[in-house]
N, C-alpha and C positions, 0 to 999 in steps of 0.2 A: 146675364143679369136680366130681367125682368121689368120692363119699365113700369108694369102696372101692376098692381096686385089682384092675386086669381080672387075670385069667387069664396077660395079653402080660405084662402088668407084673414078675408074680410068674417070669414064663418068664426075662425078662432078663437077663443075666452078664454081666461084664465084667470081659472078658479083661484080666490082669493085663499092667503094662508098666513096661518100663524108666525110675528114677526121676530118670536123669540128664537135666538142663532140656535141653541138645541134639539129646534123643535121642526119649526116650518113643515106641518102637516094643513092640510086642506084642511078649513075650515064647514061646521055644519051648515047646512041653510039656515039652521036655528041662530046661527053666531052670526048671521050677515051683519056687517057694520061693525064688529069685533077687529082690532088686534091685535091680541092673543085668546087664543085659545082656551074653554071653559078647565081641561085638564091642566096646563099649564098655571090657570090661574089658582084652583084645586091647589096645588103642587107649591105654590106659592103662599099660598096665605098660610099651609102650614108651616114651613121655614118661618113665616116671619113669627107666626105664633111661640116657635120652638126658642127663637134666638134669645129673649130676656132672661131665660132659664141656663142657654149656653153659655150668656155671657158671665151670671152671677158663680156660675160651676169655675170659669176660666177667672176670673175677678179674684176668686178666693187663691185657686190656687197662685197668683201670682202675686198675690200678699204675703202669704208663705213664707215663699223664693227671697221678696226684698227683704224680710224679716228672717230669713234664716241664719241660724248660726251654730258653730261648732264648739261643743262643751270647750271651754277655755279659751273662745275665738275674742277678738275683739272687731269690733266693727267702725273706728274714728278712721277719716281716713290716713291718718300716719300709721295706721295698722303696718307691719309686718308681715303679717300672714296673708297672701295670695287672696281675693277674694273670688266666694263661689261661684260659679258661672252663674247667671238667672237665666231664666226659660225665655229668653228672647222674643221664641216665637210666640209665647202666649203676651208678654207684656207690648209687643206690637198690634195685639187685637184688642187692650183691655187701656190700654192707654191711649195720646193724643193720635188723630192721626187714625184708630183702630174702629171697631166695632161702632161707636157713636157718630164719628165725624162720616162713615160712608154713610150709615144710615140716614144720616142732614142732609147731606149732597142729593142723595133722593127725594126727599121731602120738599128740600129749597126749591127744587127743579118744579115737583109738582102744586108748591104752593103758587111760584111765576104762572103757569101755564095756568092755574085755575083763579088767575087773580087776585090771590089773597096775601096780607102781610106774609111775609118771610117769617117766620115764630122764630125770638130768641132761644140761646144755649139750656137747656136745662138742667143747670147745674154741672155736675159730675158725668162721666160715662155710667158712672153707676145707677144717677138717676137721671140721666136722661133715654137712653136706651129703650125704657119700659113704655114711656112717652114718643117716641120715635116710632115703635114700634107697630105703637098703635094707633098712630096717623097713618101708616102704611096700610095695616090690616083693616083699617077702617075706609079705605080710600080703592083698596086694590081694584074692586069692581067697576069705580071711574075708569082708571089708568088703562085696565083691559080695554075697554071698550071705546075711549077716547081721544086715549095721550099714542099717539103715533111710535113714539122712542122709549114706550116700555119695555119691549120685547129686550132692551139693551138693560136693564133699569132689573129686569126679572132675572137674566142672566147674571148679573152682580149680584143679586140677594141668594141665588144660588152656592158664589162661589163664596161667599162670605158663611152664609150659614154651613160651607163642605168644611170649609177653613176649620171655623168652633167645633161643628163636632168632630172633625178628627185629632185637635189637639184634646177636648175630652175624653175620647176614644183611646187616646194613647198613641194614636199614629202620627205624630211630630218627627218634623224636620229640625233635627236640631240645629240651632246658630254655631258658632264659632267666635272665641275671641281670642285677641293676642296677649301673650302674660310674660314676654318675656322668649329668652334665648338658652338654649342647654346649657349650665356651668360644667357640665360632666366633662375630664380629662381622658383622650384618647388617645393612645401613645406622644402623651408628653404636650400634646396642645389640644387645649377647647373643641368641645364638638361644637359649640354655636349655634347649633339648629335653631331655627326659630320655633316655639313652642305653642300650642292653642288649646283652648281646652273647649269642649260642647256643652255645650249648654244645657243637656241633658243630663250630664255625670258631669263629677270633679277629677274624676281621673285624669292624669297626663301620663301620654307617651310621647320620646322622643323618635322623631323617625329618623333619624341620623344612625344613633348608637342603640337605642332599645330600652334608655332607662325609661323607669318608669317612677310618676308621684301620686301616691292616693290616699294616707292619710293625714290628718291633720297637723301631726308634726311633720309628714316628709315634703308637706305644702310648707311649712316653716324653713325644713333645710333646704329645698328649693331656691326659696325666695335668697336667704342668708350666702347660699354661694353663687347666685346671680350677682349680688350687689359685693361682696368678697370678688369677682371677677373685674367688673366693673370699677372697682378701689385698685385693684391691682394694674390693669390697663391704663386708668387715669396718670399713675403715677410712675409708669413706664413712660407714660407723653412728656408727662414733668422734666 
Protein backbone atom coordinates (compact mmCIF):
# COMPACT_ATOMS: atom_id res chain seq x y z
CA UNK A 1 0.00 0.00 0.00
CA UNK A 2 1.17 3.29 -0.44
CA UNK A 3 1.21 5.68 2.25
CA UNK A 4 1.08 8.79 0.04
CA UNK A 5 -0.42 9.50 -3.05
CA UNK A 6 2.06 9.59 -6.47
CA UNK A 7 2.03 12.63 -8.46
CA UNK A 8 -0.56 10.33 -11.19
CA UNK A 9 -2.73 10.19 -8.35
CA UNK A 10 -3.13 13.79 -7.55
CA UNK A 11 -3.05 14.42 -11.68
CA UNK A 12 -6.33 12.34 -11.96
CA UNK A 13 -9.99 13.93 -12.94
CA UNK A 14 -12.96 12.70 -13.59
CA UNK A 15 -14.72 13.81 -16.17
CA UNK A 16 -18.17 14.65 -14.99
CA UNK A 17 -21.16 12.44 -16.60
CA UNK A 18 -24.73 12.07 -17.09
CA UNK A 19 -26.54 10.78 -13.95
CA UNK A 20 -29.33 9.10 -15.64
CA UNK A 21 -28.77 5.00 -14.83
CA UNK A 22 -29.17 4.38 -18.99
CA UNK A 23 -26.97 6.70 -19.86
CA UNK A 24 -23.82 7.96 -17.86
CA UNK A 25 -21.92 9.23 -21.03
CA UNK A 26 -19.23 11.96 -20.40
CA UNK A 27 -20.62 15.13 -20.39
CA UNK A 28 -19.72 18.13 -23.08
CA UNK A 29 -17.69 21.16 -21.95
CA UNK A 30 -20.74 22.77 -23.27
CA UNK A 31 -23.01 20.90 -20.34
CA UNK A 32 -20.34 21.82 -17.55
CA UNK A 33 -22.72 22.20 -14.48
CA UNK A 34 -25.44 19.76 -16.11
CA UNK A 35 -26.87 16.53 -14.65
CA UNK A 36 -28.01 15.13 -17.32
CA UNK A 37 -27.26 15.20 -20.55
CA UNK A 38 -28.50 17.58 -23.49
CA UNK A 39 -29.53 14.02 -25.52
CA UNK A 40 -31.11 12.62 -22.64
CA UNK A 41 -32.92 15.68 -21.91
CA UNK A 42 -33.89 15.75 -26.11
CA UNK A 43 -35.18 12.18 -25.35
CA UNK A 44 -37.13 13.21 -22.43
CA UNK A 45 -39.17 15.95 -23.19
CA UNK A 46 -40.43 14.15 -26.05
CA UNK A 47 -41.80 11.23 -23.73
CA UNK A 48 -43.28 13.65 -21.72
CA UNK A 49 -44.70 15.54 -24.73
CA UNK A 50 -46.06 12.05 -26.14
CA UNK A 51 -47.58 10.75 -22.83
CA UNK A 52 -51.15 12.86 -22.65
CA UNK A 53 -51.95 11.46 -26.05
CA UNK A 54 -50.83 7.85 -24.73
CA UNK A 55 -52.75 8.16 -21.97
CA UNK A 56 -56.16 9.57 -23.58
CA UNK A 57 -55.54 6.25 -26.40
CA UNK A 58 -55.11 3.81 -22.99
CA UNK A 59 -58.10 5.97 -21.09
CA UNK A 60 -60.47 5.14 -23.85
CA UNK A 61 -59.74 1.80 -24.30
CA UNK A 62 -60.15 0.90 -20.77
CA UNK A 63 -63.76 2.53 -20.76
CA UNK A 64 -64.46 -0.05 -23.30
CA UNK A 65 -63.42 -3.03 -21.20
CA UNK A 66 -65.49 -1.69 -17.90
CA UNK A 67 -68.32 -1.04 -20.22
CA UNK A 68 -68.27 -4.22 -22.22
CA UNK A 69 -70.86 -6.55 -22.55
CA UNK A 70 -71.98 -9.72 -24.25
CA UNK A 71 -75.35 -9.44 -26.55
CA UNK A 72 -77.72 -11.05 -23.76
CA UNK A 73 -74.99 -10.52 -20.84
CA UNK A 74 -76.02 -8.91 -17.72
CA UNK A 75 -73.91 -6.79 -15.74
CA UNK A 76 -75.67 -6.48 -11.74
CA UNK A 77 -73.50 -7.95 -9.74
CA UNK A 78 -75.73 -11.07 -8.83
CA UNK A 79 -75.15 -11.80 -12.61
CA UNK A 80 -74.61 -15.45 -13.37
CA UNK A 81 -72.50 -15.16 -16.13
CA UNK A 82 -68.66 -15.06 -15.31
CA UNK A 83 -67.54 -11.60 -15.83
CA UNK A 84 -65.16 -10.61 -18.74
CA UNK A 85 -61.75 -10.36 -17.75
CA UNK A 86 -60.62 -6.28 -18.05
CA UNK A 87 -57.31 -5.29 -19.35
CA UNK A 88 -55.76 -5.08 -16.04
CA UNK A 89 -52.66 -3.84 -17.40
CA UNK A 90 -54.15 -0.81 -19.00
CA UNK A 91 -56.61 -0.04 -16.07
CA UNK A 92 -53.50 0.01 -13.79
CA UNK A 93 -52.03 2.93 -15.77
CA UNK A 94 -55.22 4.94 -16.34
CA UNK A 95 -56.59 4.62 -12.92
CA UNK A 96 -55.40 5.55 -9.15
CA UNK A 97 -52.23 4.80 -8.47
CA UNK A 98 -51.28 4.94 -12.70
CA UNK A 99 -50.12 7.30 -15.16
CA UNK A 100 -51.34 10.54 -13.05
CA UNK A 101 -50.28 9.81 -9.54
CA UNK A 102 -46.37 8.96 -10.84
CA UNK A 103 -46.48 11.88 -12.87
CA UNK A 104 -47.36 14.09 -9.20
CA UNK A 105 -44.69 12.29 -7.40
CA UNK A 106 -42.32 14.01 -9.91
CA UNK A 107 -43.62 17.22 -9.80
CA UNK A 108 -44.37 17.20 -5.78
CA UNK A 109 -40.54 16.43 -5.61
CA UNK A 110 -39.72 19.32 -7.92
CA UNK A 111 -42.06 21.66 -6.66
CA UNK A 112 -40.18 21.02 -2.75
CA UNK A 113 -36.79 21.49 -4.15
CA UNK A 114 -37.74 24.65 -6.22
CA UNK A 115 -39.69 25.94 -3.22
CA UNK A 116 -42.99 26.23 -4.42
CA UNK A 117 -46.44 25.25 -3.16
CA UNK A 118 -47.12 21.65 -3.72
CA UNK A 119 -50.13 22.16 -6.65
CA UNK A 120 -53.26 20.34 -5.77
CA UNK A 121 -54.97 17.00 -7.61
CA UNK A 122 -56.27 18.07 -10.90
CA UNK A 123 -59.23 16.71 -10.93
CA UNK A 124 -59.45 13.18 -12.79
CA UNK A 125 -56.27 11.29 -14.49
CA UNK A 126 -58.01 12.42 -17.29
CA UNK A 127 -57.60 15.86 -16.55
CA UNK A 128 -54.86 16.07 -14.82
CA UNK A 129 -52.20 14.16 -16.78
CA UNK A 130 -52.34 17.13 -19.47
CA UNK A 131 -51.41 19.55 -16.51
CA UNK A 132 -48.74 17.32 -15.03
CA UNK A 133 -47.32 17.02 -18.10
CA UNK A 134 -46.77 20.09 -18.77
CA UNK A 135 -45.16 21.18 -15.53
CA UNK A 136 -42.63 18.69 -16.39
CA UNK A 137 -42.04 19.77 -20.08
CA UNK A 138 -41.98 23.12 -18.87
CA UNK A 139 -39.45 22.57 -16.16
CA UNK A 140 -37.36 19.78 -17.75
CA UNK A 141 -34.46 22.34 -18.49
CA UNK A 142 -34.25 23.33 -14.62
CA UNK A 143 -34.16 19.67 -13.47
CA UNK A 144 -31.35 18.84 -16.02
CA UNK A 145 -29.32 21.30 -15.10
CA UNK A 146 -30.00 21.54 -11.34
CA UNK A 147 -32.07 18.91 -9.41
CA UNK A 148 -29.15 16.46 -8.72
CA UNK A 149 -31.97 13.09 -8.55
CA UNK A 150 -33.11 13.63 -12.03
CA UNK A 151 -31.31 11.35 -13.68
CA UNK A 152 -33.71 8.79 -11.32
CA UNK A 153 -36.75 11.01 -12.08
CA UNK A 154 -35.79 10.79 -16.25
CA UNK A 155 -35.47 7.04 -15.93
CA UNK A 156 -39.10 6.72 -14.45
CA UNK A 157 -40.74 8.87 -17.23
CA UNK A 158 -38.99 6.42 -19.54
CA UNK A 159 -40.28 3.39 -18.09
CA UNK A 160 -43.75 4.97 -17.73
CA UNK A 161 -43.90 6.39 -21.23
CA UNK A 162 -42.36 2.20 -22.51
CA UNK A 163 -45.26 1.04 -20.37
CA UNK A 164 -48.16 3.21 -22.50
CA UNK A 165 -46.81 2.81 -25.67
CA UNK A 166 -46.59 -0.86 -25.60
CA UNK A 167 -50.01 -1.46 -24.07
CA UNK A 168 -50.89 0.96 -27.31
CA UNK A 169 -48.86 -0.92 -29.33
CA UNK A 170 -50.33 -4.04 -28.49
CA UNK A 171 -47.56 -5.51 -26.67
CA UNK A 172 -49.37 -6.27 -23.25
CA UNK A 173 -48.58 -8.44 -20.53
CA UNK A 174 -51.66 -9.87 -19.89
CA UNK A 175 -52.99 -10.05 -15.96
CA UNK A 176 -54.66 -12.98 -14.68
CA UNK A 177 -57.74 -13.58 -12.52
CA UNK A 178 -59.24 -16.39 -10.55
CA UNK A 179 -62.97 -17.40 -11.68
CA UNK A 180 -63.31 -20.28 -10.10
CA UNK A 181 -62.52 -24.30 -10.17
CA UNK A 182 -63.10 -27.05 -12.95
CA UNK A 183 -66.70 -28.71 -12.47
CA UNK A 184 -65.69 -31.04 -15.35
CA UNK A 185 -66.19 -34.92 -14.15
CA UNK A 186 -63.03 -37.24 -14.77
CA UNK A 187 -63.48 -40.68 -14.15
CA UNK A 188 -66.29 -40.36 -11.76
CA UNK A 189 -64.75 -37.19 -9.61
CA UNK A 190 -64.12 -33.53 -10.22
CA UNK A 191 -61.15 -32.29 -12.02
CA UNK A 192 -61.11 -29.19 -9.53
CA UNK A 193 -58.38 -27.41 -11.23
CA UNK A 194 -58.30 -24.03 -10.21
CA UNK A 195 -59.35 -21.87 -13.43
CA UNK A 196 -57.99 -18.18 -14.48
CA UNK A 197 -58.77 -16.40 -17.37
CA UNK A 198 -56.30 -13.22 -19.11
CA UNK A 199 -57.07 -10.50 -19.30
CA UNK A 200 -56.46 -10.22 -22.63
CA UNK A 201 -59.21 -13.01 -23.95
CA UNK A 202 -62.25 -14.61 -22.18
CA UNK A 203 -61.15 -17.79 -23.21
CA UNK A 204 -60.77 -20.44 -20.42
CA UNK A 205 -58.78 -23.58 -20.45
CA UNK A 206 -58.43 -25.96 -17.90
CA UNK A 207 -55.08 -27.35 -17.33
CA UNK A 208 -56.06 -30.34 -15.51
CA UNK A 209 -58.36 -32.00 -18.10
CA UNK A 210 -58.24 -29.68 -21.49
CA UNK A 211 -61.87 -28.39 -21.26
CA UNK A 212 -62.16 -25.55 -22.53
CA UNK A 213 -64.99 -22.14 -22.21
CA UNK A 214 -65.41 -19.45 -24.79
CA UNK A 215 -68.61 -18.42 -25.50
CA UNK A 216 -71.00 -16.63 -23.91
CA UNK A 217 -73.26 -19.33 -23.10
CA UNK A 218 -70.49 -22.03 -22.33
CA UNK A 219 -69.22 -18.87 -19.76
CA UNK A 220 -72.98 -19.61 -18.48
CA UNK A 221 -72.59 -23.45 -18.22
CA UNK A 222 -69.42 -22.98 -16.67
CA UNK A 223 -70.44 -20.83 -14.03
CA UNK A 224 -74.13 -23.17 -13.44
CA UNK A 225 -71.91 -26.40 -12.92
CA UNK A 226 -69.27 -24.59 -10.56
CA UNK A 227 -72.19 -23.68 -8.28
CA UNK A 228 -74.24 -27.33 -9.06
CA UNK A 229 -70.77 -28.72 -7.60
CA UNK A 230 -70.61 -26.56 -4.83
CA UNK A 231 -74.59 -27.30 -3.80
CA UNK A 232 -73.65 -30.89 -4.20
CA UNK A 233 -70.50 -30.83 -1.86
CA UNK A 234 -72.33 -28.51 0.66
CA UNK A 235 -74.90 -30.92 1.15
CA UNK A 236 -72.63 -34.00 1.27
CA UNK A 237 -71.08 -31.85 4.59
CA UNK A 238 -74.84 -31.65 5.69
Amino acid sequence: MHDHPTSQDQDQYEWPVCVTPRCGRQLWASETGRWACRPCEDATQQRITELPALFRRLDTTAALMREARRPGGRSSSGSKTPPIPPRLDVLNLVGPGGVAARLQAIEDAWRRVLGWTVAPWRGSPAQAVPGLAGFLGNNLLWACSSYESVGQDIDDLRRLHGECKALVDGERKPGRVQIGNCPVRVADRLCWTPLTASAASHRVRCGGCGARWETLGEWRELRAAQEQALAEAAGVAA
